[in-house]
Each structure stands twice: as C-alpha cells, then as structure tokens.
N, C-alpha and C positions, 0 to 999 in steps of 0.2 A: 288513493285515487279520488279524483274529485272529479264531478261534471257538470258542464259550463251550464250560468245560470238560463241560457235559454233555454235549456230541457226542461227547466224545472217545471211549467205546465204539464206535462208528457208524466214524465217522474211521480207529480201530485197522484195525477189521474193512476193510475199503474200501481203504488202503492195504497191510494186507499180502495179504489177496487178488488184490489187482493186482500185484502184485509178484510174486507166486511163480506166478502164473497165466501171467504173460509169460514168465518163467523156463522153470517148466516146458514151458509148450508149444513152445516154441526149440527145446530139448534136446529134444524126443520127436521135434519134425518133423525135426531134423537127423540123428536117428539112423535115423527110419525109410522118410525120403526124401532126404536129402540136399539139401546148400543148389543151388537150380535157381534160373530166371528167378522164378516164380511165387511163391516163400517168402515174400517180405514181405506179398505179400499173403492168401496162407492162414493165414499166421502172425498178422497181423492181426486175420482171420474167426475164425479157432480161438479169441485170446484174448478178442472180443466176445460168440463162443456161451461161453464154461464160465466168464465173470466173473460171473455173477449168482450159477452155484451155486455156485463158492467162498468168493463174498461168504457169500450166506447160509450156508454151514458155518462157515464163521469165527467168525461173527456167533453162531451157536446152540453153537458146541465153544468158544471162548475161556473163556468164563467157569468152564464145568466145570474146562479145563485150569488156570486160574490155579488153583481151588480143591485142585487136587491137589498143584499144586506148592506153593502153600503149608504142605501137611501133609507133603508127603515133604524138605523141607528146615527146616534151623533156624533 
C-alpha cells in the first residue's frame, strides 16, 4: 500500500510526533516515577493525551523550520 505523495506533510507530521511523544514521555515518567507495575499503562494514557498537541505543533513548526534551515545552510 502506498500513499500519494501529497500526504506526505500530514504523514511527516504524525510519525515524528509519535515518535518522540513516546520517547519523551518514557524518559519523563522513568525519571519522575520510576518504572512500577502501572508504567505501561500511564505511559500509554500519557502518550494518547499529548499526541494530538505534538501532532499539531509539528504540523504548524515544520514548514517554518524547514524554511530556515534552508537559508542558514548552503
């Protein structure tokens, strides 16, 4: 299955928000509680509450950030 290249913004956004959403929240809850019975599953809750707003940030900061990086490199 292939998906056409106009998603591919959308797609960007959505995979690395998941990505670094699940990351991060790991690393915050193992620092600030420690891995316990219960982790998989607040770790789970955590990454379903705060994936939409990293989506949307991703989705609204990528394009800026591409623009810059393409003027600050050659």
């Amino acid at each position: 299955m292939r998906i056409p290249v106009r998603y591919a913004p959308i797609l960007f956004s959505a995979l690395l928000s998941a990505i670094m959403v699940c990351i991060v929240s790991a690393f915050v809850l193992v620092i600030s509680q420690g891995i316990h019975s219960g982790f998989a599953t607040q770790w789970v809750k955590s990454c379903m509450t705060t994936w939409p707003i990293a989506f949307a940030a991703v989705a609204i900061v990528a394009p800026l950030v591409k623009r810059i990086v393409g003027r600050i490199t050659a």
